[in-house]
N, CA, C and O atoms as a CHARMM CRD file, in Angstrom:
* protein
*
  292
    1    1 UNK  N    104.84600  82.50600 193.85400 PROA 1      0.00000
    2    1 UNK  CA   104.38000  81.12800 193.95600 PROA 1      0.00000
    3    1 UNK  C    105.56800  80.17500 194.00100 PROA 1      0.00000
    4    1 UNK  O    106.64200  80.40100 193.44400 PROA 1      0.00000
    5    2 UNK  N    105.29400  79.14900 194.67400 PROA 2      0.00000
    6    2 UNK  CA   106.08200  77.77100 194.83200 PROA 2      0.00000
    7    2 UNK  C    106.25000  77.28000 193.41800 PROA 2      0.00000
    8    2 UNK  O    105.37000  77.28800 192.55700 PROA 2      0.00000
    9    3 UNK  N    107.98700  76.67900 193.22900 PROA 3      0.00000
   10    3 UNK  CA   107.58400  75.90400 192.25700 PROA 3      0.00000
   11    3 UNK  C    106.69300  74.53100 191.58900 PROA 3      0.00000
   12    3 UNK  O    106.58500  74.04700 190.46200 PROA 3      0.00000
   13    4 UNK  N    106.29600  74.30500 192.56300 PROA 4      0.00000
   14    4 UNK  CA   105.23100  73.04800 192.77000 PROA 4      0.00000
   15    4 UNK  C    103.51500  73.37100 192.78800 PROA 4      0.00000
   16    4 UNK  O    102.57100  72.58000 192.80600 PROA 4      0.00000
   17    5 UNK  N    103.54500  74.89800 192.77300 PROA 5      0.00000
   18    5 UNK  CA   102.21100  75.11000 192.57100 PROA 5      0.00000
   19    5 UNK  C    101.51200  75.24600 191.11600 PROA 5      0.00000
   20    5 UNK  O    101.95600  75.74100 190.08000 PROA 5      0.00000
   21    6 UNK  N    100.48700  74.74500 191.34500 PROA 6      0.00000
   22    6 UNK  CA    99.62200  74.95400 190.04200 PROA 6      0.00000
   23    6 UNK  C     98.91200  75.94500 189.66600 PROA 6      0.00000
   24    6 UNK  O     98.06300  76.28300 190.49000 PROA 6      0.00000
   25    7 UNK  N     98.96700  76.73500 188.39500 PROA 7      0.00000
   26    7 UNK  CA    98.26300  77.89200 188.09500 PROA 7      0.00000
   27    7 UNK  C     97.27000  77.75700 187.43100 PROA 7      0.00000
   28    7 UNK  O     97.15500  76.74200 186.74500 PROA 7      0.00000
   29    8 UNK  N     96.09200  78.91100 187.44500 PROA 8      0.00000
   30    8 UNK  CA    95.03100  78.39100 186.45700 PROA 8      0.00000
   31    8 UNK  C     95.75200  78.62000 185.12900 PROA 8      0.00000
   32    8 UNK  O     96.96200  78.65800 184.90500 PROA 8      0.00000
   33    9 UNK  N     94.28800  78.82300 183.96500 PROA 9      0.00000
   34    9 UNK  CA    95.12100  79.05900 182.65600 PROA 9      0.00000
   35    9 UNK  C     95.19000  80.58300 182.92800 PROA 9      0.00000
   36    9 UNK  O     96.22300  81.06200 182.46100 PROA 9      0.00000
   37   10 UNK  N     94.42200  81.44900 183.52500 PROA 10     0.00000
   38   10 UNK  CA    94.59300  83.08800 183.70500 PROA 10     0.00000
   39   10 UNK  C     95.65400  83.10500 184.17900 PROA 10     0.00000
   40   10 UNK  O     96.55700  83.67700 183.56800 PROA 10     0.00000
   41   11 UNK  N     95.90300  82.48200 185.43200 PROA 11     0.00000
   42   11 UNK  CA    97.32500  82.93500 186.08000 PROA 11     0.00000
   43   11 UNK  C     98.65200  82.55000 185.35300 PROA 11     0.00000
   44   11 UNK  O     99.77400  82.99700 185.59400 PROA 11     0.00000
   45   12 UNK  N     98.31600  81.69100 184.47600 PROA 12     0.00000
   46   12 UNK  CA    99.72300  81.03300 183.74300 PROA 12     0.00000
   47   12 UNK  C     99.48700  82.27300 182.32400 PROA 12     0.00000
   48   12 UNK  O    100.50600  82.86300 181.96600 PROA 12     0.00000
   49   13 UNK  N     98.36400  82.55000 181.70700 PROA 13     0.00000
   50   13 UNK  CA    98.36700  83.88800 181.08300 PROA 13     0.00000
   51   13 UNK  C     99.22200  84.80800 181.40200 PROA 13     0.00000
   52   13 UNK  O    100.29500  84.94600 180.81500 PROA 13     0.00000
   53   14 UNK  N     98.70400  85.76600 182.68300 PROA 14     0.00000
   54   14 UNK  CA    99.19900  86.74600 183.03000 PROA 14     0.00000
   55   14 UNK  C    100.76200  86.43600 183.24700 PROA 14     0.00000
   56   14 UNK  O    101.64000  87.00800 182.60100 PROA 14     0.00000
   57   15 UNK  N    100.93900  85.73100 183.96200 PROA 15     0.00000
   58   15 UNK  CA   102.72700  85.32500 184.28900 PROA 15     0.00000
   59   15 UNK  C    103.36700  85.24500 182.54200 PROA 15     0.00000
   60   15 UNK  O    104.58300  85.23300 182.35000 PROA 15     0.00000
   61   16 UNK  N    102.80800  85.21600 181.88900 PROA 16     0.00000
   62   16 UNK  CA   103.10500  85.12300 180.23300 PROA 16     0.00000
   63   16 UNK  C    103.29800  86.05000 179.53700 PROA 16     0.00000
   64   16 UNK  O    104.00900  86.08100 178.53200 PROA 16     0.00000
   65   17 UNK  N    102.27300  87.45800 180.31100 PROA 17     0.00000
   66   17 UNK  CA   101.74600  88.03900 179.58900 PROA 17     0.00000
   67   17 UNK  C    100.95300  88.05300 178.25100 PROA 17     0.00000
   68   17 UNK  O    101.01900  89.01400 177.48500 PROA 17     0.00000
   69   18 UNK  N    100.11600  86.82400 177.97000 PROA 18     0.00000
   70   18 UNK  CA    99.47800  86.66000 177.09500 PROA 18     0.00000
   71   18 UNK  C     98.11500  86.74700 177.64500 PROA 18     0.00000
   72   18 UNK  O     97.91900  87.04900 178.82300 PROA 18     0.00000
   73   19 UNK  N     97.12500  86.47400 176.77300 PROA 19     0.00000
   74   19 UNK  CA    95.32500  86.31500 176.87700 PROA 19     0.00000
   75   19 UNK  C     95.18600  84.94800 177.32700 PROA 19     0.00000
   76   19 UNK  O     95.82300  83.93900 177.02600 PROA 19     0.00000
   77   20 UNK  N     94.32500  85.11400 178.02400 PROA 20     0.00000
   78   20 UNK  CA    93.88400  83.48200 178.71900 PROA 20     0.00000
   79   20 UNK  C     93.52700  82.68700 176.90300 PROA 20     0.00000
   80   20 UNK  O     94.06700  81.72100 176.36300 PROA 20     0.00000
   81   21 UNK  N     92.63300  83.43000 176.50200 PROA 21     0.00000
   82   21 UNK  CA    92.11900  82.90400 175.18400 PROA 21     0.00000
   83   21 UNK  C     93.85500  82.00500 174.42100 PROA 21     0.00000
   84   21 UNK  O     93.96500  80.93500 173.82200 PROA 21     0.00000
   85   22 UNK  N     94.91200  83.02900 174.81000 PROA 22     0.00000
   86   22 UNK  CA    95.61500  82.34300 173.79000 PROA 22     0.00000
   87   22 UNK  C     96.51100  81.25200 174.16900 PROA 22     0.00000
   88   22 UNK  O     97.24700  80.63100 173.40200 PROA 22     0.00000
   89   23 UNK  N     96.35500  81.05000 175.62900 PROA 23     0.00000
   90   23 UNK  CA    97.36500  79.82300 176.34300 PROA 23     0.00000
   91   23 UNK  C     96.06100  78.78100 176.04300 PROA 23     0.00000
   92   23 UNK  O     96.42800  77.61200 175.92600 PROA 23     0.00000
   93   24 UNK  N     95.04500  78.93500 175.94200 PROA 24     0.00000
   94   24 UNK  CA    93.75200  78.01700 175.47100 PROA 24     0.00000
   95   24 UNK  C     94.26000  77.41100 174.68000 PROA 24     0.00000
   96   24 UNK  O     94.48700  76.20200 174.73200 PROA 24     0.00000
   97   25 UNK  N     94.52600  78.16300 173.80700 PROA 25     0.00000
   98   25 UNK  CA    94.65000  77.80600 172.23200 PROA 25     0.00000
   99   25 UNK  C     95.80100  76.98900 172.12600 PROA 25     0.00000
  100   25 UNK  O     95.68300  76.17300 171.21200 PROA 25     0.00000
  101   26 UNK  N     96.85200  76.92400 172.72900 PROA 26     0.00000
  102   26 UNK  CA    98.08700  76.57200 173.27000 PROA 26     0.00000
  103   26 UNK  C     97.64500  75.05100 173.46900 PROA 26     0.00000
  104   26 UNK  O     97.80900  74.07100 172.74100 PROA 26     0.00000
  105   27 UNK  N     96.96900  75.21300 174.82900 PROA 27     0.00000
  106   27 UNK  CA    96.75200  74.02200 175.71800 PROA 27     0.00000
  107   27 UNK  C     95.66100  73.10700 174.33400 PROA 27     0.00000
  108   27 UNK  O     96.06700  71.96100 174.14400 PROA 27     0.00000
  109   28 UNK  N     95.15100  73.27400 173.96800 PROA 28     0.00000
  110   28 UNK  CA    94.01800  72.80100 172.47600 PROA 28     0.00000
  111   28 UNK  C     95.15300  72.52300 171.98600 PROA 28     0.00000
  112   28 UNK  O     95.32900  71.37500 172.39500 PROA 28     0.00000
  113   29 UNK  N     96.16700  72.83800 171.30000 PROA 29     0.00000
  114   29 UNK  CA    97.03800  72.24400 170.54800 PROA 29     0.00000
  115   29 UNK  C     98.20100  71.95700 170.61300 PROA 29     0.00000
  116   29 UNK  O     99.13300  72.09900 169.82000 PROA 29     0.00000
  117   30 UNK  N     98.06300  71.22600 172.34400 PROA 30     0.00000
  118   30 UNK  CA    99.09700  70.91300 172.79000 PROA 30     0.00000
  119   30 UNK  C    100.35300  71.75600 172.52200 PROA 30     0.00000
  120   30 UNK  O    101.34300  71.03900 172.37300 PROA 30     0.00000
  121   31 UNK  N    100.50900  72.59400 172.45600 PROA 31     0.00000
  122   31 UNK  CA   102.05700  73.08700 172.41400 PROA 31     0.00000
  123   31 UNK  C    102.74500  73.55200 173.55400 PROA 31     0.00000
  124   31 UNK  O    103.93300  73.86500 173.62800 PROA 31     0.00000
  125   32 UNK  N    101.50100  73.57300 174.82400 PROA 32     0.00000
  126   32 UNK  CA   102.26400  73.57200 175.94300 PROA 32     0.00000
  127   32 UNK  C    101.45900  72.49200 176.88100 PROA 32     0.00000
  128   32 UNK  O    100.28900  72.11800 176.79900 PROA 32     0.00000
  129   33 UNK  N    102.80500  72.01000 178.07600 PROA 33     0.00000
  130   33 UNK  CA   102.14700  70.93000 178.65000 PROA 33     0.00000
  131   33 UNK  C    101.35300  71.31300 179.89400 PROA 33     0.00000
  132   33 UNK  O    101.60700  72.45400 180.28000 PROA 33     0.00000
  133   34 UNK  N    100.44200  70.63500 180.63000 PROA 34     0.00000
  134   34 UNK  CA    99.52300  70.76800 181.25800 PROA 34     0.00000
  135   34 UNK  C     98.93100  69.85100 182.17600 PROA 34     0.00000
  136   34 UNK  O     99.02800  68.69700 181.75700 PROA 34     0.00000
  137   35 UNK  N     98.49300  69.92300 183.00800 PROA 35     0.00000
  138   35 UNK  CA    97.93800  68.90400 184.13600 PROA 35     0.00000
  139   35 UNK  C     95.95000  69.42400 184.04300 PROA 35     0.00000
  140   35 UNK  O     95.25300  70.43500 184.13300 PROA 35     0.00000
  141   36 UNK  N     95.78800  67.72600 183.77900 PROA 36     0.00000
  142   36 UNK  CA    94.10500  68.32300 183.42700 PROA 36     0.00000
  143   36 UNK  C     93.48800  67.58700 185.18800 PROA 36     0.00000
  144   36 UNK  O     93.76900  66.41500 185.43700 PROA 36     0.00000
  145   37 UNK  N     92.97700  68.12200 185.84600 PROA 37     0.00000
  146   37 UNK  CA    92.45400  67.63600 187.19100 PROA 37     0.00000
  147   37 UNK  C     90.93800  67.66200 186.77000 PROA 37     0.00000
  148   37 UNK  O     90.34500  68.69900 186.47300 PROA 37     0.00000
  149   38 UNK  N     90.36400  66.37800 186.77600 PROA 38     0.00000
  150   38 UNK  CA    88.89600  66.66200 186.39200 PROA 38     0.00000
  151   38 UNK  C     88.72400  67.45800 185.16900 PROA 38     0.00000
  152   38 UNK  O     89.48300  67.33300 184.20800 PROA 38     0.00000
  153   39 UNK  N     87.74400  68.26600 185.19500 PROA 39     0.00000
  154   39 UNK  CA    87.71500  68.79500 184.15400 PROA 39     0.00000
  155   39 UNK  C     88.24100  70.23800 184.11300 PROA 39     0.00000
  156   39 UNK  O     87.66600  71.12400 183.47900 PROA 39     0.00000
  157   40 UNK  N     89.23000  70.40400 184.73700 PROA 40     0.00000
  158   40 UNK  CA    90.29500  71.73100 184.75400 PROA 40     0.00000
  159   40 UNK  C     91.61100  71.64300 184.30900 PROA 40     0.00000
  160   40 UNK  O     92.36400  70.72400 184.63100 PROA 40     0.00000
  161   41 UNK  N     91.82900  72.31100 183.78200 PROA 41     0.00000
  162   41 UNK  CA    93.38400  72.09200 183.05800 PROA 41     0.00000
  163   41 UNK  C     93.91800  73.38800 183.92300 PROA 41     0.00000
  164   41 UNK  O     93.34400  74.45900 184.11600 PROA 41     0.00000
  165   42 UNK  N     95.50200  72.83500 184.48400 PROA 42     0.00000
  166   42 UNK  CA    96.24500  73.30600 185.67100 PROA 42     0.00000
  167   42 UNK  C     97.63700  73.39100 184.83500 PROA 42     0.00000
  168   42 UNK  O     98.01500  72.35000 184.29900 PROA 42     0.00000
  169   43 UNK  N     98.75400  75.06000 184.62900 PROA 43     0.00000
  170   43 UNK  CA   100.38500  74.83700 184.18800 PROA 43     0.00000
  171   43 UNK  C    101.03400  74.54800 185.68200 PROA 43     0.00000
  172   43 UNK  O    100.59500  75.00600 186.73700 PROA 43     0.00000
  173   44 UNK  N    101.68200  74.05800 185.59300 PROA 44     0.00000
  174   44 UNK  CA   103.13700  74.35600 186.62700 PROA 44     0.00000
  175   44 UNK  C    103.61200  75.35600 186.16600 PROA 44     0.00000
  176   44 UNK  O    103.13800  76.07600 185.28700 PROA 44     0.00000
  177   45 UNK  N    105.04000  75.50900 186.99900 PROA 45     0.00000
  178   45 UNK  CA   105.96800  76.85700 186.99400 PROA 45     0.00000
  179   45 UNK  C    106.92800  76.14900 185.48100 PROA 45     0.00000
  180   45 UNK  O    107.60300  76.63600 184.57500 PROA 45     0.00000
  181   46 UNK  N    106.55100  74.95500 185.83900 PROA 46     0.00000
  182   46 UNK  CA   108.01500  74.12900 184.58000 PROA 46     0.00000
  183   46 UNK  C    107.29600  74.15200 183.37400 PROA 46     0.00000
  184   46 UNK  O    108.08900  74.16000 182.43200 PROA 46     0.00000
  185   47 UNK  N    105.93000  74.16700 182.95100 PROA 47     0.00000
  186   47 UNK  CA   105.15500  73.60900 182.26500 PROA 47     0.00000
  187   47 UNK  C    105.39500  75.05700 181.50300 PROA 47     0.00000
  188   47 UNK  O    105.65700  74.97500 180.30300 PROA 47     0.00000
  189   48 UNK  N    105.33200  76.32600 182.07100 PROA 48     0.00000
  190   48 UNK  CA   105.52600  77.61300 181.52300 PROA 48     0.00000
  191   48 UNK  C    107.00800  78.24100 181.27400 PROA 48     0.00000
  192   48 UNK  O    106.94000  79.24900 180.57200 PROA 48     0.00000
  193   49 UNK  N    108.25200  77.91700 181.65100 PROA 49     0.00000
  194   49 UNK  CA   109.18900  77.57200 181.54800 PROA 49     0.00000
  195   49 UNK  C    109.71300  76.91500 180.62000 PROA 49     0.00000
  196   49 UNK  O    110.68000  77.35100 179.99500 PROA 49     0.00000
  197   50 UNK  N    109.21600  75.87500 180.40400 PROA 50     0.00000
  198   50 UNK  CA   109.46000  74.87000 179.32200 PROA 50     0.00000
  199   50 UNK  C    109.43900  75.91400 178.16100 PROA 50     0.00000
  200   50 UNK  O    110.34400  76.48100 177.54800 PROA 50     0.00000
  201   51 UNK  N    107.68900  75.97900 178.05800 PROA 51     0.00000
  202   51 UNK  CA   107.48600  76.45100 176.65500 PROA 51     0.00000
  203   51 UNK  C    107.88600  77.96400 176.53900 PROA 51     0.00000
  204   51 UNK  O    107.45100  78.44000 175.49000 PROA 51     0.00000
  205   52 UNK  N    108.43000  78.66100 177.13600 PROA 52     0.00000
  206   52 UNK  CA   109.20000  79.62600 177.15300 PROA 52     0.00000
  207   52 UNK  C    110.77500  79.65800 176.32800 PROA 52     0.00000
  208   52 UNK  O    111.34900  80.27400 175.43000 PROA 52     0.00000
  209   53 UNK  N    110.98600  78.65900 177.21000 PROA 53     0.00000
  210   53 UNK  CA   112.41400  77.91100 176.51100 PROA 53     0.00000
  211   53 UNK  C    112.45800  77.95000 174.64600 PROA 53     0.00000
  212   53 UNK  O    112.86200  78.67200 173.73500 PROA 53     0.00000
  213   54 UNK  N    111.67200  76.51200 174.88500 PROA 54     0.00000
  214   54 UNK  CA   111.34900  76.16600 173.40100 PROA 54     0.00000
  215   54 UNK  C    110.92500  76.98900 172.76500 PROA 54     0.00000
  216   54 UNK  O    110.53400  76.44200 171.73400 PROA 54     0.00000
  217   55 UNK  N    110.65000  78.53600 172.69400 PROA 55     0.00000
  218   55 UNK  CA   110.22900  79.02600 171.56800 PROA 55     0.00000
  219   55 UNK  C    111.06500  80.62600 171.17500 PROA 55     0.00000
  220   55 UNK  O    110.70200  81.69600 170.68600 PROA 55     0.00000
  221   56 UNK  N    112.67400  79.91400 171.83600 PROA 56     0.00000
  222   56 UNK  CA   113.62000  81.08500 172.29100 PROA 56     0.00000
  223   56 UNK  C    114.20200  81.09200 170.74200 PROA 56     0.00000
  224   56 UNK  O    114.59400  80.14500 170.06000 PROA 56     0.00000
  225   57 UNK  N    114.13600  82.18000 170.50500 PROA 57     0.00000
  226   57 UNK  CA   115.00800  82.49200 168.66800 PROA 57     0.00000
  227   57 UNK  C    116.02900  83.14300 168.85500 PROA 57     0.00000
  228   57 UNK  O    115.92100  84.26400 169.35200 PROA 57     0.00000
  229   58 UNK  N    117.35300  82.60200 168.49800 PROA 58     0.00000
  230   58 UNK  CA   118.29900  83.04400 168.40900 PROA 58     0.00000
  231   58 UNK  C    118.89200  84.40300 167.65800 PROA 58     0.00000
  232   58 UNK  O    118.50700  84.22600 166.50300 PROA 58     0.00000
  233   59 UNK  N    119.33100  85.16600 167.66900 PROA 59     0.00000
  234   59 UNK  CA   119.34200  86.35300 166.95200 PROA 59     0.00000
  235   59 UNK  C    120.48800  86.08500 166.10700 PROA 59     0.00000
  236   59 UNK  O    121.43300  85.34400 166.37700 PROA 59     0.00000
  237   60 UNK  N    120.24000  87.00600 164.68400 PROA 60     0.00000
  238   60 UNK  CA   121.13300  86.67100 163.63900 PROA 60     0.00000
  239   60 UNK  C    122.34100  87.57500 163.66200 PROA 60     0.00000
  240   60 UNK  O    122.30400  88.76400 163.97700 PROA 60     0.00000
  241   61 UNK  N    123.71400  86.71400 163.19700 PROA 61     0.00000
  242   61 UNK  CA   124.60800  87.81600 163.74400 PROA 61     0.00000
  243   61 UNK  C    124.93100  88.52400 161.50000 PROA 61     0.00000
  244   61 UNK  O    124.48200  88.04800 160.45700 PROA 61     0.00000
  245   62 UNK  N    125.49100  89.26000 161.65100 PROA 62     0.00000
  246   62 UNK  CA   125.95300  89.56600 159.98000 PROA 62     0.00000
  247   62 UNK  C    126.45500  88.56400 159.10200 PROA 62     0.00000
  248   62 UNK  O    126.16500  88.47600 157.90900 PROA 62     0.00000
  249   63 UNK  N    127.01700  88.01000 159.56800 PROA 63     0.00000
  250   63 UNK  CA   127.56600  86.80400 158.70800 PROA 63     0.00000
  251   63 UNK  C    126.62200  85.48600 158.58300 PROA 63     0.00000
  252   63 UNK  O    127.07400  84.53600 157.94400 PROA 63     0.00000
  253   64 UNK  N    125.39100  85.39300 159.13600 PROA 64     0.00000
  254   64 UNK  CA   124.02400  84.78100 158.91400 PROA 64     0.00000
  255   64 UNK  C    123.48000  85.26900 158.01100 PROA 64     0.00000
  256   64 UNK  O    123.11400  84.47700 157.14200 PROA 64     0.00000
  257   65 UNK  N    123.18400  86.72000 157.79800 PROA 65     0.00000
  258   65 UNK  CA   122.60800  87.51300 156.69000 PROA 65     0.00000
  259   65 UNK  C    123.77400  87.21400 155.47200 PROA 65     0.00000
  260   65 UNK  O    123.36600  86.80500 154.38500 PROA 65     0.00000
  261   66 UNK  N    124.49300  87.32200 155.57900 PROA 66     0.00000
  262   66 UNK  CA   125.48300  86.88800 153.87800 PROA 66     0.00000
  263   66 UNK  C    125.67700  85.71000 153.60200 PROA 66     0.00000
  264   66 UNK  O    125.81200  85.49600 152.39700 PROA 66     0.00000
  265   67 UNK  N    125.77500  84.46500 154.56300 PROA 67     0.00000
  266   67 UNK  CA   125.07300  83.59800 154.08700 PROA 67     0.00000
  267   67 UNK  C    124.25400  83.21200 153.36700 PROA 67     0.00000
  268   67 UNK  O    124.36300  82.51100 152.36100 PROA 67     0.00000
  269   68 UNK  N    122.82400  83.93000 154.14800 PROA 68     0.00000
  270   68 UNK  CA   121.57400  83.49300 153.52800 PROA 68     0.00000
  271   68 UNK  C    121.50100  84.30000 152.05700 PROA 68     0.00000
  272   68 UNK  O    120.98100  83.63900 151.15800 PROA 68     0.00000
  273   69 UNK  N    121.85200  85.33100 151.78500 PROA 69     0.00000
  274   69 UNK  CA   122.13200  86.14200 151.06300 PROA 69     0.00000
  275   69 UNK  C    122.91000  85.59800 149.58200 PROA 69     0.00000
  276   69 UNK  O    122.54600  85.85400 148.43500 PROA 69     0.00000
  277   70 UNK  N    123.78800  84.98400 149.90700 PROA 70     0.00000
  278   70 UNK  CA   124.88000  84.17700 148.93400 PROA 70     0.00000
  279   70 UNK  C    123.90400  82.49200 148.52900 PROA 70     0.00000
  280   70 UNK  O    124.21200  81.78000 147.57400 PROA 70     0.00000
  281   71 UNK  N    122.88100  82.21100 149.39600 PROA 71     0.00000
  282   71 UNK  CA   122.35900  81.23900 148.44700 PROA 71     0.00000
  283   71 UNK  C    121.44100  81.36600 147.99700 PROA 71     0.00000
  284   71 UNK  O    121.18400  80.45300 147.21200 PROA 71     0.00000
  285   72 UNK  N    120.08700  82.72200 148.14500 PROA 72     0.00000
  286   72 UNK  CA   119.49200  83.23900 147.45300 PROA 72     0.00000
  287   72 UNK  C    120.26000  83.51400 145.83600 PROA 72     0.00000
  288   72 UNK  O    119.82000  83.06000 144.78000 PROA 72     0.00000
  289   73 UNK  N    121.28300  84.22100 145.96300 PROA 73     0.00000
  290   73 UNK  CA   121.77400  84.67300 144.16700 PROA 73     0.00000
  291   73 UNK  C    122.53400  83.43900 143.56900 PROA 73     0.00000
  292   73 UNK  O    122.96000  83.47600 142.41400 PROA 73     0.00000
């Protein structure tokens, strides 16, 4: 797909690999953005991207763990 095309919520699912049910749940609580046309709610390619981005966790290197470690005791 174009980057300018609009996906349903299945197709923005599958490209996710998640459940339609759970980009629902997403789109319900806003945590990802969305284009509502009438009464259809439409992702972009950016809209899935985005929230891809934003929910990137950095991995801990050893000296993160003794850190956290040293202000626990």
């Amino acid at each position: 797909m174009a980057s300018n095309d609009l996906y349903t919520v299945e197709e923005a699912a599958q490209r996710m690999r998640l459940s339609a049910r759970q980009v629902r749940r997403l789109v319900a609580e806003r945590q990802i953005g969305f284009h509502k046309l009438g009464r259809s709610v439409r992702l972009t390619d950016e809209d899935v991207v985005t929230y891809i981005a934003s929910n990137r966790v950095e991995p801990m290197t050893a000296a993160d763990v003794w850190a956290g470690l040293r202000k626990v005791a």
